[in-house]
C-alpha positions as CSV (number, residue, x, y, z in Angstrom):
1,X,-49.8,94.8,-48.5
2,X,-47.3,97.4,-47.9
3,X,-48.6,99.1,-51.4
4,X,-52.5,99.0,-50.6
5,X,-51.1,100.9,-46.6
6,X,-49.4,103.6,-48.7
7,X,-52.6,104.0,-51.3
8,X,-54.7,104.3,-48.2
9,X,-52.3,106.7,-46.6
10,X,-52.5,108.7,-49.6
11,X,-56.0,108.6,-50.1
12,X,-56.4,110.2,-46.8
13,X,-53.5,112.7,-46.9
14,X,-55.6,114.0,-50.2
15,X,-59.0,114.1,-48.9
16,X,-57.5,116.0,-45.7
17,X,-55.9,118.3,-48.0
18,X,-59.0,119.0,-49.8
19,X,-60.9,119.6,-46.8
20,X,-58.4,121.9,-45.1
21,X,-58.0,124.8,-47.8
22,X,-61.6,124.3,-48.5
23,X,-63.1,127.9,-48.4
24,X,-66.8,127.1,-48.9
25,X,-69.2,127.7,-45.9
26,X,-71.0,124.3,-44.8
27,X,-74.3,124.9,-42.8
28,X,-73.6,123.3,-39.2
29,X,-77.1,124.5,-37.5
30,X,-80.4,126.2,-38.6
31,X,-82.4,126.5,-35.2
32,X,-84.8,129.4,-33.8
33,X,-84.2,131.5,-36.7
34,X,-80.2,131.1,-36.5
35,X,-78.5,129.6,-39.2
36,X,-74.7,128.9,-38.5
37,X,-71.9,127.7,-41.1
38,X,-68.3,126.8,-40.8
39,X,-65.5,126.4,-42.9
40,X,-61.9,125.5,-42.4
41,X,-58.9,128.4,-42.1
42,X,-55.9,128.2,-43.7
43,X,-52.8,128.1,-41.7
44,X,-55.3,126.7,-38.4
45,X,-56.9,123.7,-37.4
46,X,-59.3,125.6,-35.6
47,X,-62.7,126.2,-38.3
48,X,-63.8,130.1,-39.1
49,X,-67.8,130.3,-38.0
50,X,-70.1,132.3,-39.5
51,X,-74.0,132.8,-37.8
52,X,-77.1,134.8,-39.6
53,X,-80.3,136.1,-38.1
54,X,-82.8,138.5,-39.4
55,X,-85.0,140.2,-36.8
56,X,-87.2,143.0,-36.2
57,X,-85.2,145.9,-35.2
58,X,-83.2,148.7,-37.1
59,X,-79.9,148.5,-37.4
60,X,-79.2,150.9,-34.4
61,X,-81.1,149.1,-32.3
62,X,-78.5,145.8,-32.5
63,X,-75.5,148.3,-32.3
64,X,-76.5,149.6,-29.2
65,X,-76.1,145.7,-27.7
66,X,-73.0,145.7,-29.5
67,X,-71.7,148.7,-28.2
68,X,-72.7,148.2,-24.4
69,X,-69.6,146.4,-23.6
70,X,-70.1,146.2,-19.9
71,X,-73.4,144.5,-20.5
72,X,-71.8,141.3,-22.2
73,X,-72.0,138.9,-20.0
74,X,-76.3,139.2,-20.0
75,X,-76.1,138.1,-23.5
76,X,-72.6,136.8,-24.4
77,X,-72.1,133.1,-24.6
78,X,-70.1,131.7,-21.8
79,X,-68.8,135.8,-21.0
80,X,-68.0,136.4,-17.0
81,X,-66.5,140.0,-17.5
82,X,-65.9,142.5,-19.9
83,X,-65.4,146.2,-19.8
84,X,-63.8,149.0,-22.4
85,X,-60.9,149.9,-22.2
86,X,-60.5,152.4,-23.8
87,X,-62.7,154.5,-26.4
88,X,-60.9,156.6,-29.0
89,X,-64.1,158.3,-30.7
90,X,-67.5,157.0,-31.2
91,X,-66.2,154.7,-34.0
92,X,-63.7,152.5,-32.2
93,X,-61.8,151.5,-29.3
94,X,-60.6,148.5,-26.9
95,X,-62.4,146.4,-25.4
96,X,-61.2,143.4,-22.8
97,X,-64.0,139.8,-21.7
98,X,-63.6,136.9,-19.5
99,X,-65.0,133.4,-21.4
100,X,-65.5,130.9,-18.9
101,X,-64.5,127.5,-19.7
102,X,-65.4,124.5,-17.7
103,X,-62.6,123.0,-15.3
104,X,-60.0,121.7,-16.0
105,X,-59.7,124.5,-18.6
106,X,-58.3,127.6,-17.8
107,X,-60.7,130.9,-18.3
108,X,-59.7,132.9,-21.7
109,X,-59.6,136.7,-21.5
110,X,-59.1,138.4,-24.7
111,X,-58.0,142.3,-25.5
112,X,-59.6,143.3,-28.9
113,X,-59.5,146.4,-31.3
114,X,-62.9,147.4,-32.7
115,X,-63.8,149.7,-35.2
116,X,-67.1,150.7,-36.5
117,X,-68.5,152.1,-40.1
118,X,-71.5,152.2,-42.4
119,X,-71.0,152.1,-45.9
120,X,-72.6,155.0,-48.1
121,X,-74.7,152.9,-50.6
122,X,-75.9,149.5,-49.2
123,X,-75.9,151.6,-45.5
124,X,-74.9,148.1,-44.5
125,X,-72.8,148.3,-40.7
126,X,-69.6,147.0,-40.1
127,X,-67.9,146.3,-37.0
128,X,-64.3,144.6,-37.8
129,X,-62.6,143.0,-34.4
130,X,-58.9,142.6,-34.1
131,X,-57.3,140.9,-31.1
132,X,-54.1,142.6,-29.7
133,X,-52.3,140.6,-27.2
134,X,-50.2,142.6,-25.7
135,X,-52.7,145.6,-24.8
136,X,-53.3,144.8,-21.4
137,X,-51.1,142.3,-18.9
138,X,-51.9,138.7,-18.8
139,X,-54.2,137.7,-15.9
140,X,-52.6,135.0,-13.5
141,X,-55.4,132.0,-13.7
142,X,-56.3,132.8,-17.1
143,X,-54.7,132.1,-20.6
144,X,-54.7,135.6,-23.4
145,X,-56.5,134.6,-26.6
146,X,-53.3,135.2,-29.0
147,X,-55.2,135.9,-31.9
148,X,-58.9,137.5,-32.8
149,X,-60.9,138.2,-36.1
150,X,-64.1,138.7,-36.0
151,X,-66.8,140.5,-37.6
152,X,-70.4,141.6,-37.0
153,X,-72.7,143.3,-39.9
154,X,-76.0,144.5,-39.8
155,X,-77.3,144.7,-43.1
156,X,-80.9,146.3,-43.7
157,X,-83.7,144.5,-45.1
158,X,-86.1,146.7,-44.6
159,X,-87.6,149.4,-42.7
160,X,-87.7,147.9,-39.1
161,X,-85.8,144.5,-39.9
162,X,-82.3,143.6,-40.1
163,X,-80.1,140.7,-41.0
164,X,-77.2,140.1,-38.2
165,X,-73.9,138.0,-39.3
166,X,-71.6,137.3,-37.0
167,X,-68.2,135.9,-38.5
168,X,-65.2,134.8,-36.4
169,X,-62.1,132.9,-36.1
170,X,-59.3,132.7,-32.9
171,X,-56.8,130.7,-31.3
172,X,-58.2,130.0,-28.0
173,X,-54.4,129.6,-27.0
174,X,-53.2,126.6,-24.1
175,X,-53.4,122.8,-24.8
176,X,-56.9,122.6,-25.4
177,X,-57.4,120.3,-28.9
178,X,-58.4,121.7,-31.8
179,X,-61.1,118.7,-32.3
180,X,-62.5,120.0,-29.2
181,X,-63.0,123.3,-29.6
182,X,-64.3,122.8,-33.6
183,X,-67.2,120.3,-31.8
184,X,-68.7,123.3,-29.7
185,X,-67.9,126.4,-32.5
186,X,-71.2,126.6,-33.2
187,X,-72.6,127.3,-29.6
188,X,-70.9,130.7,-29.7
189,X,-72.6,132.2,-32.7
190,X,-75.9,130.3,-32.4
191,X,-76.6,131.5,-28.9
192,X,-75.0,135.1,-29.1
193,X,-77.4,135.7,-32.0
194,X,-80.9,134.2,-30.5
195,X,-80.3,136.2,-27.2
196,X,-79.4,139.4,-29.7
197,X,-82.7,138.4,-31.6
198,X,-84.6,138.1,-27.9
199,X,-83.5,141.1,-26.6
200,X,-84.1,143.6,-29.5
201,X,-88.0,141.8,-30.5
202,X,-89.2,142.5,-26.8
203,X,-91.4,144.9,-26.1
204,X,-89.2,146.2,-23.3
205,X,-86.7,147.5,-25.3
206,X,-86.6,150.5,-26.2
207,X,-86.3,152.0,-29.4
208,X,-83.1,153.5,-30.2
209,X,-81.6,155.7,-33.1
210,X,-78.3,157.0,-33.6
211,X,-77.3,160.3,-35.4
212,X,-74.0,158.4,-36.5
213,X,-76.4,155.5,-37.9
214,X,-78.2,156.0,-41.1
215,X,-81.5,154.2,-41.6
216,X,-83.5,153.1,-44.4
């Protein structure tokens, strides 16, 4: 008996293993356009998301959501507040969001490094997010997001259409369990990208172009 417990143990210690450093993307949703993945991070037991939508806009038009950091919370999942905090040039900068969290969880407010860039020969945009900490005081009532790695790319298609992908993984910080927070991962990305996807395919919005912002 004692030897079939320690097979089973073992059995299950390996197939844990296997799954933890397992780097390949598993689709987790495919709704309204949106597809969303995850996979598991090493060193975390909280899964690295990755969401995908093509719509009809250039690239600029997206970035210019992006970039309007005080207008978060219209499209943000779950974002009360956010601001800049600072901008260094038309590349990069801080930024600082409020995520609401329902009670008895505490709200998480995050301070993140962005930086912006095309490359030359697939023109495809990158914005790379970094969390830092310690750029701003903590909030009393609300619990800093130690760590933040995200990434947004907006890779032409075509003339008028773009693929978005929006790739992240954090430490929401506090108690909450990691089980918890991988069973709702995939509401962040799904619905940031539809209401990117809703906004930018109305015919309210307006077209945009940036000089910084090379087309196809």
């Amino acid at each position: 008996m004692k030897y079939k417990i320690l097979v089973l143990l073992l059995l299950i210690a390996t197939s844990y293993t296997k799954t933890a450093f397992s780097q390949s993307w598993e689709l987790k949703m495919n709704q309204d356009g949106v597809k969303v993945y995850t996979r598991s991070y090493e060193g975390s037991n909280v899964v690295e998301f990755k969401g995908e939508v093509t719509v009809k806009s250039n690239m600029a038009g997206v970035l210019k959501i992006i970039d309007s950091v005080s207008e978060y919370p219209k499209w943000m999942h779950n974002c009360a507040y956010s601001r800049r905090i600072k901008k260094i040039n038309e590349s990069s900068g801080y930024s600082y969001y409020v995520v609401k969290a329902p009670w008895p969880v505490s709200d998480r407010d995050a301070c993140i490094y962005y930086k912006v860039s095309q490359d030359e020969s697939s023109k495809i945009v990158t914005i790379a997010i970094t969390g830092v900490k310690d750029y701003l005081p903590e909030e009393s009532g609300r619990v800093r997001v130690p760590k933040v790695n995200a990434t947004w790319q907006l890779i032409p298609v075509s003339k008028g259409v773009t693929k978005v992908t929006y790739q992240a993984h954090s430490e929401i910080g506090g108690y909450v369990p990691a089980v918890i927070v991988n069973a709702y991962i995939t509401e962040s990305p799904y619905y940031n990208l539809l209401h990117i996807k809703n906004m930018v395919e109305s015919p309210l919005y307006p077209k945009v172009t940036m000089d910084n912002v090379k087309e196809l």
